[in-house]
N, C-alpha and C positions, 0 to 999 in steps of 0.2 A: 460503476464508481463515478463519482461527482468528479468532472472536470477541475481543477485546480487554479482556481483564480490567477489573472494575467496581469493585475492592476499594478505596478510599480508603488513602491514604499515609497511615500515622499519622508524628503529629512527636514526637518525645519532648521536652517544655518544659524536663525538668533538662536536658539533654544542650545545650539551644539556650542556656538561662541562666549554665548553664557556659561555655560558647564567649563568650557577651557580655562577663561576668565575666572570662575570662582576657583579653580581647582590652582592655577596660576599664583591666584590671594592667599590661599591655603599653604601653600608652600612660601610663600615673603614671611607670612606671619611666624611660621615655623622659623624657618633661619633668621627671623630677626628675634624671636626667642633666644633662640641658641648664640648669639651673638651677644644678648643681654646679660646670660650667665657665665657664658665664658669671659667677658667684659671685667663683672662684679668683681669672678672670681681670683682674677689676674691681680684686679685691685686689692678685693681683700689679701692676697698671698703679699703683694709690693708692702701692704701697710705692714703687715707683721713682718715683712724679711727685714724692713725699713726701719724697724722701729718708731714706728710716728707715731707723736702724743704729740697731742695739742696741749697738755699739764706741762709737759716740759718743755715746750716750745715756748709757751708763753714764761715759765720760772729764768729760762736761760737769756730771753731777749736782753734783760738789763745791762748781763756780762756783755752783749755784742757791742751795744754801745755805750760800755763801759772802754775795751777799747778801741773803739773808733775816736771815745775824747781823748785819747792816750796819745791818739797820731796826730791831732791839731796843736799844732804850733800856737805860740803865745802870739796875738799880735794886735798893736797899741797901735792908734790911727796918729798919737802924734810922732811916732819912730814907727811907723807902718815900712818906709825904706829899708831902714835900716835892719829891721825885723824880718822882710822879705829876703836882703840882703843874705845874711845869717842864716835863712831858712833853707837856700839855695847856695850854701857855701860851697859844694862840689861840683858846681854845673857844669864845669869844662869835665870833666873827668864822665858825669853821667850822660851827657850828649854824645860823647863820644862811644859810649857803652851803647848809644842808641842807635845810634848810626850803623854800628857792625851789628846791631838785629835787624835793623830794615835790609843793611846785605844780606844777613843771614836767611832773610825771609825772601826777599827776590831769589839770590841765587838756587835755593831750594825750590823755588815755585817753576822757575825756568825748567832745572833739570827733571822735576817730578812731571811737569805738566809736558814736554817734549816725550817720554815714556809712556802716557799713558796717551798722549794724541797717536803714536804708532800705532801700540799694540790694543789701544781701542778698535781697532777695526777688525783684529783676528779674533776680540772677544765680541764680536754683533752676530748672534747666529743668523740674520738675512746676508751677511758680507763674507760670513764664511764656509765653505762646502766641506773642511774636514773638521767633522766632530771633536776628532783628539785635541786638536787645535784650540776651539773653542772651550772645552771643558781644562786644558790646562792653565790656558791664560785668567779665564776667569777664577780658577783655586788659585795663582798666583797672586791676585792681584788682589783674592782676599785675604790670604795671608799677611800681604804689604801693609793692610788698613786694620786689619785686624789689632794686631799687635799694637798699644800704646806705643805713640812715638816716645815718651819718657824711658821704656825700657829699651827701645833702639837707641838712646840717647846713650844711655847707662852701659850697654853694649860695645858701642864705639867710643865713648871715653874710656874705658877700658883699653882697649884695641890702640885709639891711636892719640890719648893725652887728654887733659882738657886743652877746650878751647875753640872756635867755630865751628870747627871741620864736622866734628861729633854731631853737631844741631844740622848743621845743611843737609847730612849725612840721612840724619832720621826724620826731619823734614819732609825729603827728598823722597823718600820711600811712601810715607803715609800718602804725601800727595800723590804719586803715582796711583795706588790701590784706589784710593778714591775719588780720584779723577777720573781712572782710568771707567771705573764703574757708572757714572753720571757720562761719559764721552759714548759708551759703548750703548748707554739706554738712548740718547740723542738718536746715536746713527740706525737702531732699530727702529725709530720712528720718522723715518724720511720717504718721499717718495719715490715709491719703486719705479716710476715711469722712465725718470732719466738712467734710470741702470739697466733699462731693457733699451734704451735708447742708443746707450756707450757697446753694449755689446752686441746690437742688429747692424752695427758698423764699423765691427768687428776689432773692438777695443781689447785689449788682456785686461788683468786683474788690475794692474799699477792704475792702468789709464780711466777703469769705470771709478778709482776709487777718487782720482786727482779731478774728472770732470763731472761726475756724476752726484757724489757723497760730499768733498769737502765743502764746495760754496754753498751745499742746503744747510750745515752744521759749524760754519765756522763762525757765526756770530753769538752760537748759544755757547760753542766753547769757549772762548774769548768774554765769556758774562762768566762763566764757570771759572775761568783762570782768574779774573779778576776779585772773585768771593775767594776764591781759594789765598790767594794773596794776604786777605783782611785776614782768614784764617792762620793763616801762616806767622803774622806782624805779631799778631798774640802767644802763639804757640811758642816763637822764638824766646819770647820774653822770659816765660815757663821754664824752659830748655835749660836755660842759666840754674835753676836751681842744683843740678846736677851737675853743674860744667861743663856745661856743654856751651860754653861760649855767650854774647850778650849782656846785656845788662839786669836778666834774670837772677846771673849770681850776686851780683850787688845788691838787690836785693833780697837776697834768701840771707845774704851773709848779716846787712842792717836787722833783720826779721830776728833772726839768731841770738844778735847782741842786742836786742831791745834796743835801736837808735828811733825813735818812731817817726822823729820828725824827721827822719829823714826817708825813712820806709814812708811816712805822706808826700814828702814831694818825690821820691820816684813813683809812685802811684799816680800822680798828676798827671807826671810826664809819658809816662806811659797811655796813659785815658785820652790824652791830650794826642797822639801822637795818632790814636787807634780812630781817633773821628775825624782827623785831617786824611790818616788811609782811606775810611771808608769814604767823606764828601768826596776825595779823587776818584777813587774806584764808581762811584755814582756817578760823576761828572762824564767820565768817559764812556760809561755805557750808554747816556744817553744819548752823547753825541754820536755812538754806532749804531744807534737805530734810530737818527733821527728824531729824537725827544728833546727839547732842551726846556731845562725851566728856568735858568737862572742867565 
């Protein structure tokens, strides 16, 4: 019998990295396929569940501002005072209404954002080691955000009257759930070094969580508390239309009886109110990392 050749197979690497490579491109093009139709079809399904036509998109626009003329006030430059005057005839009564939404909206962002700064940590599955833990906090906490704050509104005026309590109340909770869920992705994205550092030096849970976790994640919560704030100033305003306190219902009630010009000037005040939130809320984040532009 013929001896059996002893020569090694050679492999050629470009030729195998080539093949990996195309086979690699073969599979992107595939799931970007699959992602192109799944895409359409999500759309196509939105436009029919939506109802969207651009026929009556376009037939309806006139009624829109049809009345948005309704809400503009009459006003002659030579009685422009006096005009403004009139047009702002309730100002003490609607600033005051405004005043107890910006509380409404602090106090709520305190207590929701104090709740989910806690129990953001037992929902970080890197921060926490018992599962049950982790898997309750986090169904808790999308129940809290789940649920329209209007019907926790509707809830608690029920429960306990109209009037702040209701709004802080339902606030308070939304903020939680989705605070709590942007606080918990943060601390999943921190570095583990200083947590194996807290505990080689024989740290407990409290101490890796107070030297290890807080000062990598305290300056993105504090940007997060601060949007949530902006979110809150508006939300309050809303709140009112149920009675839940604010100067919401001042407006739902104007809206009701057709007052327009006066449904335009709390809409001012309101828009007004929500860009001096948000320049503040700007201003102070960038003086906590050091940005300033102004």
């Amino acid at each position: 019998m013929p001896e059996a050749s002893s020569t090694p197979v050679t492999v050629n690497p470009v030729a195998v990295f080539e093949r990996a490579r195309a086979e690699m491109l073969r599979q992107k093009r595939v799931q970007g396929v699959i992602l192109v139709v799944v895409f359409l079809a999500c759309l196509t399904a939105a436009v029919i569940a939506g109802q969207f036509n651009i026929v009556t998109l376009i037939e309806g626009f006139p009624r829109t501002t049809e009345y948005i003329e309704k809400l503009l006030p009459v006003l002659r430059w030579e009685t422009l005072g006096t005009d403004v005057a009139e047009w702002y005839w309730n100002t003490d009564r609607w600033l005051e209404l405004l005043v107890e939404t910006l509380l409404m909206a602090f106090f709520a962002t305190l207590l929701g954002t104090v709740g989910a700064f806690v129990f953001s940590f037992f929902a970080s599955s890197n921060l926490t080691t018992a599962y049950w833990m982790y898997f309750l906090t986090r169904r808790f906490m999308e129940i809290a955000r789940s649920v329209p704050d209007l019907v926790y509104a509707l809830v608690f005026v029920f429960a306990w009257g109209l009037g702040p309590l209701a709004g802080i109340l339902a606030l308070a909770i939304h903020t939680f759930g989705a605070s709590g869920k942007l606080f918990a992705e943060v601390n999943e994205n921190i570095d583990p070094n200083p947590l194996e550092g807290v505990r080689a030096a024989g740290g407990n849970w409290v101490e890796m969580i107070r030297f290890s976790v807080v000062p990598q994640v305290l300056p993105v919560f504090a940007s997060y508390t601060l949007w949530r704030f902006e979110i809150n100033v508006r939300t309050a305003a809303v709140l009112g239309f149920v009675g839940a306190g604010g100067i919401g219902y001042e407006l739902y009630t104007n809206i009701r009886l057709s007052y327009y010009e006066d449904v335009s000037a709390i809409l001012l005040i309101i828009v007004a109110t929500v860009i001096c939130v948000d320049l503040g809320c700007e201003k102070i984040r960038h003086r906590m990392i050091g940005k300033e532009f102004l």
